[in-house]
Phi, psi and omega in degrees: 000121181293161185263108173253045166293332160088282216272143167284162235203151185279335196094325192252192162199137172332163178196160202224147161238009174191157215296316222293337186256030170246160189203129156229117219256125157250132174310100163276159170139138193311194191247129189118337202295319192098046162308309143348278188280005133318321183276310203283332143340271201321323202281288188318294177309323176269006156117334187292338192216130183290352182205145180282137188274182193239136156292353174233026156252014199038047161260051180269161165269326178311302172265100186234358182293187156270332182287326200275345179273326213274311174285011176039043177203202204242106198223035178206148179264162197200139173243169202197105159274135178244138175274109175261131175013061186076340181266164195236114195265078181285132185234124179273141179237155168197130155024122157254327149343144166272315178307333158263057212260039174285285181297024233210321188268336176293321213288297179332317205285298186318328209249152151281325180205160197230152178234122190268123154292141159219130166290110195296047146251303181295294277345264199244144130285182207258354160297325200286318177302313169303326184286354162315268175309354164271337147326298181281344156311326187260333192070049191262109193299138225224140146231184201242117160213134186279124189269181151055036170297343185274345184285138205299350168275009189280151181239082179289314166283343166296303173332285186310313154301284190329283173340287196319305156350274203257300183278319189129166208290328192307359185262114219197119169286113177290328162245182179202122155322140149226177211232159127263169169066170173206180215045219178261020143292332197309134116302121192263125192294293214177159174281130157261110185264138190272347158274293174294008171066019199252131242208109189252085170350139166202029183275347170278113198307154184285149202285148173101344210077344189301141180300164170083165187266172161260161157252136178236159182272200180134186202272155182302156184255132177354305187290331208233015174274317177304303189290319155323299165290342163326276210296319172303333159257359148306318153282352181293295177320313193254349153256337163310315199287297194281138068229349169060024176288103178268006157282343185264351169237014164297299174000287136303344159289332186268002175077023197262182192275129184239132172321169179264349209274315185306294197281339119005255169316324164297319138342306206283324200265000189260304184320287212281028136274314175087043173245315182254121214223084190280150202258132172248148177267151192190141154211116225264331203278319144333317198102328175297124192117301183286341179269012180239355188241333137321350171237340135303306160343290185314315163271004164254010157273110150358159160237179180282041167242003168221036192229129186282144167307145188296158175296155199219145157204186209254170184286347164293350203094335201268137178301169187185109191272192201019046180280126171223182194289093115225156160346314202249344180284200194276147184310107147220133189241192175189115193310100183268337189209163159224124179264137162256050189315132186298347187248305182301326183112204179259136202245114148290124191259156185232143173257113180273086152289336153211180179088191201222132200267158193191112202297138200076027181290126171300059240232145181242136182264128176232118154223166156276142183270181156222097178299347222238322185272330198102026133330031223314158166272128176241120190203091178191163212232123162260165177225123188293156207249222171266168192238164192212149190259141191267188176209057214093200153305322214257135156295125209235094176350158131211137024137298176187189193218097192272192191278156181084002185261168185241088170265165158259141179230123154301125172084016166329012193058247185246020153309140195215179201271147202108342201291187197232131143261126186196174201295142192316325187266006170191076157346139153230186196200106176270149188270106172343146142276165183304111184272127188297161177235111176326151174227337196244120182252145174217127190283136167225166170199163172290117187304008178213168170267012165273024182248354194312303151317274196319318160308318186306291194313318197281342195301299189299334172319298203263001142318306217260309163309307198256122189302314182265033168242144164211151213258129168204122184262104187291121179320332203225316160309317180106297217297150168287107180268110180233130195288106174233181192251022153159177198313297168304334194282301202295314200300334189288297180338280209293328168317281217297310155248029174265327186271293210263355185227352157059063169225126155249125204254131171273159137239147187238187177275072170016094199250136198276132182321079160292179261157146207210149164200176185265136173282315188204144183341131178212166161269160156202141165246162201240129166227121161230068180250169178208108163218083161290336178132099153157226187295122195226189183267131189211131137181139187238139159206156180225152198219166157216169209227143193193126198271191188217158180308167170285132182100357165315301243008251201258153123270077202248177224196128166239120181255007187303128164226158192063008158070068186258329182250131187279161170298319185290356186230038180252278184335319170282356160296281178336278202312328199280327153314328166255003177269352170268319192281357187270347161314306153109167166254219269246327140344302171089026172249151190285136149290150162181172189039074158249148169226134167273105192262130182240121193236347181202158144175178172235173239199132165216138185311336166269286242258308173311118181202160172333292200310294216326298197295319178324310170289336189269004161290341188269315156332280174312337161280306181318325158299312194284344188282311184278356170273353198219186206249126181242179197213149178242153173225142205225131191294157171219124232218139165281120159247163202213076184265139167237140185221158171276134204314349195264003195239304133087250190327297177292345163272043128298289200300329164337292174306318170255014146286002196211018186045013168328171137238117166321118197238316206162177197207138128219167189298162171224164189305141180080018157087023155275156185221104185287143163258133170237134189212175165231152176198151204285131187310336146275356179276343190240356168326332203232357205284328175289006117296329157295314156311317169297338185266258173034296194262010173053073151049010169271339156282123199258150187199160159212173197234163151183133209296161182218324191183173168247136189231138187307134180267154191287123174343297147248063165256311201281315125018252181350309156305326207266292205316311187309309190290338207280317189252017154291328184272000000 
């Protein structure tokens, strides 16, 4: 695959010698926001790359798949180190898609802190606001910066009031843009920092030819001081309250004059609580911005010595405590990702919390399986090969990867992403984070049947990378399934595996497991005899057939007197009877929840054997289905939808629009509301596309199977006919 990362590169990448100069920041944000182009401003600005690359020329270091230059967008989580001011800034970019939000959650897991992108055009959506809140949820400390601020429709401080809004009061601005002019005359002077009080020009062009303007520091300007000390004592005001600094905040109560060094520092212990989640302006496609949020960054983030370790336990199960960020202590790392490089092979990216990653190292792999993903229990001991930090695509040597840092390992053996590593001799286990769980399914097959193998092996290849796909080759349809978390989630998949695992793949239509049962009491009789000459075939039976609640399955029942049916070929009635309902009658869908009286037949002392009565057990259901009334069934699934209250209503009508039924709601925190309903599974194959557009991407669902239910006549005509000539 060729490399269009484009823009040159140093060759090299920063390195930490101790936990304490490391920062791992990960990019949140919609798709648009300018995340992308925000990481390559930093790279570029810090001196890593000679020229920042473009997302819609595909050169970026971030967007380096082919789907992401071919889709202008973000569908991979991708790191990137920067040397900030002697500290080493792993900036995780990740997805702004909802579909791709596996990765979005490995980014979370790699980070210490999250920089929410948000556009000052565009503003808060209504996802972002949830990843807000999942954030705050784990008490992952979070700041803000507002893109595109020089554009003539930006609103920055209306952007800021939103946040405030939408995240909560802790949300507060560190610059403040100013302007000249107004419309589409406005002109952006410069940034104003509200602790230091320092004023970042930006009307001069940059020295040299280089595009984008410079910054020079200088003093705040006459027009824009009264809204600067406003704004500067609200923030003063709001890291005194999260940093609980009572010198700092007599200080200030007493008017006395405070350093910026002070407030800073109080600013960093207020952040790194997750109470104050201060906003920087930026506009990364410009340049504005980016060499003041780059000398922020480092100090408004946490390092990992002051972020607790994920819960950790032993392969019994048991927790197992006082594990910290250092270096020298014992290994545990965690698999965030699996990258497939075409020359290398599979590349682990890693999170290291303590201990030092170290080439030949001896290390043991743990994961939990999930049979349900295709997922295996992975538990086995590898020697790590050499490690390296990534950049993007290109892999960069390094010596090791001490804790709290972010690496790569080639040739992990059966690492897959989540698994845990740590030293051979004291296994440990991180308890995962939460893996979205696919909802949207596509039937795939091999365009060819020499391909057959090789699609089982590329499915566990890309299963074992991507965190939100799950693999399920259905037991009573035949078809191969891949379980996804929306439309875009399926074209990257099926790209893959045709391009990067060389399976050219068909799809078909998803066919939902139907069901078959008897509606009212019926007979039947299995007549099998053959006696043409040798050995020959004898068994008769007469059965009656009766249905049952749903979820029974078989009940068979022996009535035989006088041993007209012998004792030993009354089981074989039974198999032949249930190897007929998984056979399905005339429909080709399986029976079920029957109970079967085998009350007569006959018998011959030669002829009479196991097989015979098996078939003539299959006879006889097969008789009793075409002489008596069958119902055809159809699976029915609990949804458990949460949605925002205002969108409410339309999936309620939605939901009975789909024969759903509505069982209950109740609010839930953050002005949402869950429903729970059952509803049939054909109506809902797609619902995890139909609810996004339905509830405009605030709404979430999980499924579970509950019962199989009689399909409405003419549906079930329609399905039968469907079945008949599929088959």
């Amino acid at each position: 695959m060729a490399d269009k990362s484009g823009q040159a590169t140093t060759g090299r990448a920063p390195e930490a010698a101790r936990p304490a100069d490391i920062r791992n920041v990960v990019l949140v944000g919609p798709t648009g926001a300018g995340k992308t182009t925000l990481l390559e401003a930093l790279l570029h600005a810090s001196g890593a790359t000679s020229r920042a690359g473009s997302v819609e020329e595909g050169t970026t270091v971030g967007d380096y798949d082919e789907a992401e230059v071919r889709q202008k967008r973000s569908v991979n989580l991708s790191v990137a180190p920067i040397d900030a001011a002697g500290l080493k800034l792993n900036v995780v970019d990740t997805p702004g898609y909802a579909d791709f939000i596996g990765d979005l959650r490995a980014g979370l897991r790699a980070a210490d802190a999250a920089l929410f992108v948000v556009s000052a055009l565009d503003g808060v959506d209504a996802r972002t606001r949830m990843l807000w809140e999942e954030c705050a949820a784990a008490g992952t400390p979070r700041a803000v910066a507002v893109s595109r601020i020089d554009h003539p429709r930006a609103d920055f401080e209306e952007t800021v009031a939103r946040c405030r809004e939408v995240f909560g009061a802790g949300v507060v601005p560190a610059y403040l843009p100013v302007f000249r002019g107004e419309g589409d005359e406005r002109v952006l002077e410069g940034l104003a920092g509200l602790l230091s009080l320092r004023f970042y020009d930006y009307t001069r062009p940059a020295a040299g030819g280089a595009p984008g303007p410079a910054s020079t520091d200088g003093p705040v300007p006459e027009g824009a001081a009264g809204r600067v000390a406003e704004l500067r004592d609200a923030l003063i005001e709001e890291v005194i309250q999260e940093s609980e600094d009572e010198a700092l905040m007599e200080a200030y109560m007493e008017g006395r004059e405070l350093s910026p060094e002070t407030l800073i520092s109080s600013l960093e212990t207020a952040v790194a609580r997750g109470g104050l989640h201060p906003v920087l302006a930026v506009s990364p496609a410009h340049g504005v911005g980016v060499a003041e949020l780059l000398d922020e960054l480092p100090r408004a983030t946490p390092s990992p010595l002051e972020r607790p370790l994920p819960e950790v336990e032993d392969l019994r199960g048991r927790p197992v405590t006082g594990l910290e960020c250092d270096p020298d202590g014992p290994l545990l790392a965690e698999v965030v990702q699996i990258i497939s490089d075409p020359y290398v092979g599979r590349v682990s990216l890693v999170r290291v919390f303590s201990g030092t990653l170290r080439p030949d190292l001896p290390v043991h792999i743990a994961g939990r399986g999930d049979a349900d993903r295709g997922r295996a229990e992975r538990d086995a001991d590898e020697r790590l090969g050499a490690p390296s930090v990534p950049v993007g695509r290109r892999m960069v040597p390094v010596p090791q990867v001490i804790a709290g840092d972010i690496g790569a390992v080639a040739r992990l053996g059966p690492a897959e992403t989540g698994d845990t590593l740590s030293d051979r001799d004291r296994p440990l286990l991180i308890r995962p984070w939460p893996f979205p769980e696919p909802l949207l399914p596509i039937a795939v097959r091999a365009a060819s049947a020499a391909d057959d193998d090789k699609l089982s092996q590329a499915v566990a290849r890309l299963a074992a990378e991507d965190t939100a796909l799950r693999v399920e080759v259905n037991g009573e349809t035949g078809q191969m399934v891949l379980w996804c978390t929306g439309e875009a989630h399926q074209d990257v998949a099926l790209d893959r595996l045709s391009g990067r695992y060389g399976v050219p793949v068909e799809t078909e239509e998803v066919r939902i497991p139907l069901r078959e049962t008897f509606s009212v009491p019926s007979q039947g009789f299995g007549r099998n005899v053959k006696q043409s000459g040798g050995h020959g075939e004898y068994g008769i039976c007469r059965i009656k057939v009766e249905p049952l609640p749903s979820g029974s399955g078989l009940e068979f029942v022996d009535k035989v007197v006088g041993g007209v049916v012998p004792r030993q070929f009354i089981p074989s009635v039974e198999k032949g009877v249930r190897a007929q309902m998984e056979s399905g009658g005339d429909s080709g869908f399986p029976i079920v929840d029957i109970r079967v009286t085998l009350y007569d037949g006959k018998a011959h002392s030669v002829d009479s054997s196991d097989m015979a009565f098996q078939k003539a057990g299959r006879l006889a259901l097969r008789d009793a289905s075409e002489q008596g009334s069958m119902s055809m069934l159809e699976p029915f699934d609990e949804l458990s939808v949460l949605v925002a209250d205002e969108y409410m209503g339309a999936v309620m009508n939605d939901l009975s629009s789909r024969r759903g039924r509505v069982v209950g709601s109740e609010p839930v925190e953050g002005g949402r509301t869950l429903i729970r309903a059952e509803a049939p599974r054909l109506e809902t194959v797609r619902y995890a596309i139909d609810l996004r557009s339905i509830a405009h991407g605030t709404g979430t669902f999980s499924r579970r199977y509950l019962r199989h239910e009689p399909l409405p006549p003419q549906l079930a005509a329609k399905y039968a006919r469907a079945e008949a000539k599929s088959g």
